[in-house]
C-alpha positions in Angstrom: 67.1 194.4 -149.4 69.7 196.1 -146.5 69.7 199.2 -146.0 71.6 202.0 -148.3 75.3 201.5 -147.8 75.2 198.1 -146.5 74.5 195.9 -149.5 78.0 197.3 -150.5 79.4 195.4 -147.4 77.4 192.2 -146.6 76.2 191.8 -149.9 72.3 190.7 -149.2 71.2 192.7 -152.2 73.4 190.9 -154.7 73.6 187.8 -153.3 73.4 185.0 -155.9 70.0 183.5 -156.1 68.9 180.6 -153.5 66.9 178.1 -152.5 65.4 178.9 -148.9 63.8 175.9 -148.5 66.4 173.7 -149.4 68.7 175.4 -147.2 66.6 174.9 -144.0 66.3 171.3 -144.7 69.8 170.7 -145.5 70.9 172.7 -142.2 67.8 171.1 -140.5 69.2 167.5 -141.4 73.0 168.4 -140.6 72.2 170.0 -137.1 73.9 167.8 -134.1 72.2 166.3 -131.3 71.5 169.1 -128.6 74.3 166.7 -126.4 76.9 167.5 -129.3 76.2 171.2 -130.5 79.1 172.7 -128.0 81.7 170.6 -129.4 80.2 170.1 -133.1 80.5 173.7 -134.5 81.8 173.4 -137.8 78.9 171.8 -139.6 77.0 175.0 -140.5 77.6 177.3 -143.7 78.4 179.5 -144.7 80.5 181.2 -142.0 82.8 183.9 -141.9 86.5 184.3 -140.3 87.0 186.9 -137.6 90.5 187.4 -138.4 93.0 186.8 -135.8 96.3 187.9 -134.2 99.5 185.5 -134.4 99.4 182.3 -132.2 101.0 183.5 -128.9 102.8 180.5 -126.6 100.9 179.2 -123.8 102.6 177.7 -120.2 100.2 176.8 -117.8 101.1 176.6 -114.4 100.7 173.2 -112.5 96.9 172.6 -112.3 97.0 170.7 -108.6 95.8 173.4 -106.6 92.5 173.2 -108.9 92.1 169.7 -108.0 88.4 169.4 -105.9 87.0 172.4 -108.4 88.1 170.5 -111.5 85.9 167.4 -109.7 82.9 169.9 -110.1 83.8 170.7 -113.5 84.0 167.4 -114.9 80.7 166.1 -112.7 78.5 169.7 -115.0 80.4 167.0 -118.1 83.0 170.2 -118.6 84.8 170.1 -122.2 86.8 172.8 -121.5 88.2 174.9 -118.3 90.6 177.8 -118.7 91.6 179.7 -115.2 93.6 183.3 -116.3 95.2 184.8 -113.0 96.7 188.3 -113.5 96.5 187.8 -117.7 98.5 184.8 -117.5 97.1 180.9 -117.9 97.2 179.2 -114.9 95.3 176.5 -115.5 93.6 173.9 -118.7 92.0 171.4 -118.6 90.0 169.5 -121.9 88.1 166.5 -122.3 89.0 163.8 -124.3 89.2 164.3 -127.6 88.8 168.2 -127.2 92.5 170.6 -127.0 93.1 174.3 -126.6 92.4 174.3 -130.8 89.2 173.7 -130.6 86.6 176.0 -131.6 83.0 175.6 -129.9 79.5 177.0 -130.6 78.9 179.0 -127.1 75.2 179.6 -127.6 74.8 183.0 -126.5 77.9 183.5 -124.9 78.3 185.6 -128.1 75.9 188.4 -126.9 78.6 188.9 -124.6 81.0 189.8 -126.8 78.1 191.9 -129.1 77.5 194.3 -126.2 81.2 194.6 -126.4 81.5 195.8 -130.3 78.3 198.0 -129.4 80.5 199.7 -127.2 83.4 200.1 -129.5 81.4 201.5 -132.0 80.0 203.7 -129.6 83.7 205.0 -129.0 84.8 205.3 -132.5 81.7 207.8 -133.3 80.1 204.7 -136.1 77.0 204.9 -133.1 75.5 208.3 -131.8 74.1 207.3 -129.2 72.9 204.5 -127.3 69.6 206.2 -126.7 68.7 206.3 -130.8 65.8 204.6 -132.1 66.0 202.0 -134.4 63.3 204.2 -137.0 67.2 205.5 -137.6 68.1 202.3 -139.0 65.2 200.7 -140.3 62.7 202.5 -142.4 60.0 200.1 -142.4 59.5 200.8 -139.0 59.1 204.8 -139.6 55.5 205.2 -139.5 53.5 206.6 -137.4 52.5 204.5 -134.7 54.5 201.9 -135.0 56.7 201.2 -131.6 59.2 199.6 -132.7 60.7 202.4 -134.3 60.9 203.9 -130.8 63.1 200.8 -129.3 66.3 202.2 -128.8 70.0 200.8 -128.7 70.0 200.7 -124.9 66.6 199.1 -125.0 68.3 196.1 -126.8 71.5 195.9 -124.7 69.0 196.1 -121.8 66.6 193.2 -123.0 63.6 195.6 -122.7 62.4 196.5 -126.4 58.7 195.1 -125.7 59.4 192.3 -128.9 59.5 188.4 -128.2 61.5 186.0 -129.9 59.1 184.0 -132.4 58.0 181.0 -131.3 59.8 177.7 -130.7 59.2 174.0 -132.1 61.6 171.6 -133.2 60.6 171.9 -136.8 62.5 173.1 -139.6 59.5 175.4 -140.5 59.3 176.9 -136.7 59.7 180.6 -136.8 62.3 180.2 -133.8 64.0 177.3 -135.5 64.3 180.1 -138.3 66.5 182.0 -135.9 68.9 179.4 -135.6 68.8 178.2 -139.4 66.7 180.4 -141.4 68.3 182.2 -144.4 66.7 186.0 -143.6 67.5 186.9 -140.8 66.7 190.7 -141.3 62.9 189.8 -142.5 62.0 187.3 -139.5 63.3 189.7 -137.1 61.6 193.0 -139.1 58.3 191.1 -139.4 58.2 190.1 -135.4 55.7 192.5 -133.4 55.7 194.1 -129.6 54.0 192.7 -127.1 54.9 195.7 -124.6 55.9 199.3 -125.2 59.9 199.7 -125.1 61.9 200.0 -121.5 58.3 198.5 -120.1 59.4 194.8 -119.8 62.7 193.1 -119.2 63.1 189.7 -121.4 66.4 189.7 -122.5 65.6 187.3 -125.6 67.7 186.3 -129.1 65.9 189.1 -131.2 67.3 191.9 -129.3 70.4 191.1 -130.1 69.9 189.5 -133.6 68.6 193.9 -134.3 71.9 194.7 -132.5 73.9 192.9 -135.3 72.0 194.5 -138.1 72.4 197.7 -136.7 76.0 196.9 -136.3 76.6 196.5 -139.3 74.7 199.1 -140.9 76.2 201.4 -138.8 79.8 200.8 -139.5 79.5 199.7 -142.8 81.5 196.5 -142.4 80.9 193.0 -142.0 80.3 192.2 -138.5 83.3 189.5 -138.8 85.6 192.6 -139.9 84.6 194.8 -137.3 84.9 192.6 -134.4 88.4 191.5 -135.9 89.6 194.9 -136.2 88.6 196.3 -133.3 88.4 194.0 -130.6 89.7 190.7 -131.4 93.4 191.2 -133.0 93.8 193.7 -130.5 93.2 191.4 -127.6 95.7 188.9 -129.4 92.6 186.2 -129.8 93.3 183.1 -132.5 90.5 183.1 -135.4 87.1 182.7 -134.6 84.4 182.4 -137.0 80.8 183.6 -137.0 77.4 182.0 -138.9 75.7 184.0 -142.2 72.0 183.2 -143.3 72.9 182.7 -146.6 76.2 183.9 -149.0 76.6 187.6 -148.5 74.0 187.5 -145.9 73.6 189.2 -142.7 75.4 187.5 -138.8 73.9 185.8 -136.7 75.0 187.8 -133.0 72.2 186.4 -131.1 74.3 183.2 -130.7 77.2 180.7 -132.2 80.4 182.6 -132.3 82.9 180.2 -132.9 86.1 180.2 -130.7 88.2 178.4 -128.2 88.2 178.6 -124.4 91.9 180.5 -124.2 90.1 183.3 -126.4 87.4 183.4 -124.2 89.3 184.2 -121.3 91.2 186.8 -122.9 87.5 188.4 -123.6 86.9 188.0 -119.6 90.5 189.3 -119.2 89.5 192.6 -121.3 86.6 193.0 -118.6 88.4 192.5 -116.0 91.0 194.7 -116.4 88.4 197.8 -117.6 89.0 197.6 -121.1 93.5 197.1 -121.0 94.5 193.9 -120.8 98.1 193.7 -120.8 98.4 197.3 -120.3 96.9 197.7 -123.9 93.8 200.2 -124.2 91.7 198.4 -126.4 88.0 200.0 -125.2 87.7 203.2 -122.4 87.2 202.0 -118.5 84.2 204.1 -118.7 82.8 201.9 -121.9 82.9 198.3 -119.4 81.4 200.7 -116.2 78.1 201.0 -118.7 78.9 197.7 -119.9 78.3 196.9 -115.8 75.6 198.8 -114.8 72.7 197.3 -113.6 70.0 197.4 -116.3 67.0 199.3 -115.5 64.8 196.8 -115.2 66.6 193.8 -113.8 69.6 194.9 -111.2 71.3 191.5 -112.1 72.0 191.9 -115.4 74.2 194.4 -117.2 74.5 194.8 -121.0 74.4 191.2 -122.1 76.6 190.8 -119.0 75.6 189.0 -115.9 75.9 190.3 -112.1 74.6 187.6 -110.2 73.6 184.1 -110.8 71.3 183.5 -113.4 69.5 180.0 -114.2 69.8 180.8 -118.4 67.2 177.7 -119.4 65.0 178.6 -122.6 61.5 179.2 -122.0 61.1 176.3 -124.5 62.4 174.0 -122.2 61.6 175.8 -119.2 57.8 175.9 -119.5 56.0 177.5 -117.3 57.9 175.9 -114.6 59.2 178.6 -112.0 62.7 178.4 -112.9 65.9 177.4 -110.1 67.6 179.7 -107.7 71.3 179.0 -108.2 74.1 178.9 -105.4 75.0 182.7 -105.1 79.2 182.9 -105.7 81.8 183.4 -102.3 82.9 186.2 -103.9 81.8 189.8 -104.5 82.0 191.1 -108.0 81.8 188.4 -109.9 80.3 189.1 -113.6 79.7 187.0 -116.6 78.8 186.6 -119.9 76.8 183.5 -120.2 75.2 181.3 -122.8 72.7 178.0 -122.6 73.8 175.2 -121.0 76.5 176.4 -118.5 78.8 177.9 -121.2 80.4 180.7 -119.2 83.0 183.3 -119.0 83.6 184.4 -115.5 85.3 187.6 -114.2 86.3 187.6 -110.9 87.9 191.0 -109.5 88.9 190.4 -106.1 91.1 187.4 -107.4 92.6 189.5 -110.2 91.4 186.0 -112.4 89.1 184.8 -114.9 87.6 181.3 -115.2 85.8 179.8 -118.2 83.6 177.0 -118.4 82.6 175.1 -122.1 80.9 172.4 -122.0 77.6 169.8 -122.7 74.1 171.5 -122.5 73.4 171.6 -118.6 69.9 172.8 -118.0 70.6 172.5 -114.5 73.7 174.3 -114.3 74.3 175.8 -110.9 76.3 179.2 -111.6 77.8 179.3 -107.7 78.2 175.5 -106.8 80.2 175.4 -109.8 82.7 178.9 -109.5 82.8 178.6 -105.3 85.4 175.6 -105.5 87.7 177.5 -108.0 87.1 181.2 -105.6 88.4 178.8 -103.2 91.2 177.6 -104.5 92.6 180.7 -106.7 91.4 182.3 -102.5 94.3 179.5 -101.0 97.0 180.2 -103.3 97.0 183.9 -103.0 
């Protein structure tokens, strides 16, 4: 059952009966090869439309000048490169067989955009505060003694509530596999237990911001595809997107998989860069993306879901317990991103008043700096 009010919205509590095993398999069966899972977004249900604005025309500018740094990009097997100088497109580049309509699934690029809607509903009063506990929103973690009712909001943005994601196989019966496929989302992540006290331990994991969603929701009392529609992505003039359900009338999955195309991704990367008014448009307060910004507590190179220096993002499932790289740091101060697995990135880059985004085949070795330093230099030449 969701909590009072939200069964009215996302319909859990009167969803039509369902076979949960059958679900997993089927989704289990239909799930692309690792290789394909940027490009191949489209084969889960149910999903949900984040309603759009109106197509806008596109005219990139010549893309020589982004010659040696598209080299790089194809060589880290890029599907998709958008460069946005000053808000307008001055560069594309797609793959064969991929165009600017294509839709991928960005892995955890999306937590990116979550901290994002966290902060609007901060601004429009739906949040009190970023410092309340989640006993606020979820009763079964009221009693006395239980820790996890003390996480709070900022703990989450922050990757620091003490909880761990459940563990990973490759099996359809995996309790991490249920992240990805499962259809209850709110039980697994409800029945997952601390291993450290909250604001103790940075881990910056998927469950965090799966409890972010369900908060999100709760607390606005919309669908999370409505509320990111209305509030952030019609206003920033962003084409549909489209996000994943557990089941029909289920809860969102925000720790991952937000459907959308590279051009709409850099208009994300635009609203960051230009402190919340791209185009001149206020669409979130420049003091919303300076918290957005600020180093986290624990960890001074991450923000709220938002990275501030190169980060090698490799799951621990593939990562072992092998020490993990030390990536190229960027030629240029200020640059922030929201990342996902795999080298799927969304770049900000102040002092060149542009934003670069990469899309593209999982890269476990994908080397934040070696791959932005040829396109600092180049947008650094043509100023």
């Amino acid at each position: 059952m969701l909590l009072a009010g939200v069964s009215l919205i996302a319909g859990c509590a009167s969803a039509p009966p369902y076979d949960a095993a059958q679900l997993v398999a089927q989704r289990f069966r239909d799930m692309p090869p690792q290789d394909e899972v940027v490009a191949t977004a489209e084969w889960y249900r149910p999903r949900m439309r984040v309603a759009g604005a109106p197509a806008s025309r596109h005219e990139p500018a010549p893309a020589a000048t982004f010659a040696s740094a598209l080299e790089v990009a194809r060589s880290y097997d890029s599907l998709a490169v958008v460069v946005m100088i000053d808000g307008r497109i001055a560069l594309e580049y797609y793959a064969p067989g991929i165009d600017a309509k294509t839709r991928f699934d960005t892995q955890s690029m999306h937590r990116g955009v979550l901290a994002l809607a966290v902060l609007a509903a901060l601004e429009d009063g739906k949040i009190r505060s970023l410092e309340q506990p989640l006993a606020d929103f979820f009763p079964e973690w009221r009693a006395a003694g239980d820790a996890r009712g003390r996480i709070t909001l900022s703990d989450l943005l922050h990757g620091q509530s003490g909880l761990a994601d459940p563990p990973y196989e490759f099996r359809a019966d995996s309790p991490g596999m249920q992240l990805f496929i499962g259809g209850d989302l709110r039980a697994l992540a409800l029945a997952q237990r601390p291993v450290a006290a909250p604001g103790k331990v940075f881990r910056g994991n998927a469950l965090d911001s799966q409890l972010l969603g369900l908060v999100l929701e709760h607390a606005t009392r919309e669908s999370y595809a409505k509320f990111l529609s209305r509030r952030l992505w019609r206003p920033l003039g962003a084409d549909d997107a489209w996000v994943r359900l557990d089941r029909e009338g289920g809860n969102t999955r925000t720790f991952c998989c937000l459907q959308a195309d590279a051009r709409d991704w850099a208009k994300v990367g635009e609203l960051v860069r230009t402190r919340g008014a791209p185009q001149g448009r206020r669409v979130l307060r420049e003091s919303s993306i300076e918290r957005l910004l600020a180093p986290a507590p624990l960890n001074a190179g991450v923000g709220m879901n938002w990275f501030l220096q190169p980060t090698a993002l490799v799951p621990r499932s593939v990562a072992g317990d092998r020490p993990l790289p030390t990536p190229t740091a960027f030629a240029s101060r200020g640059v922030v991103y929201a990342g996902g697995r795999g080298g799927q990135r969304v770049y900000v880059l102040p002092n060149e008043r542009a934003v670069v985004v990469r899309i593209g085949r999982i890269r476990n070795d994908f080397d934040d700096g070696k791959f932005l330093n040829p396109f600092i230099a180049a947008l650094s030449a043509s100023r």
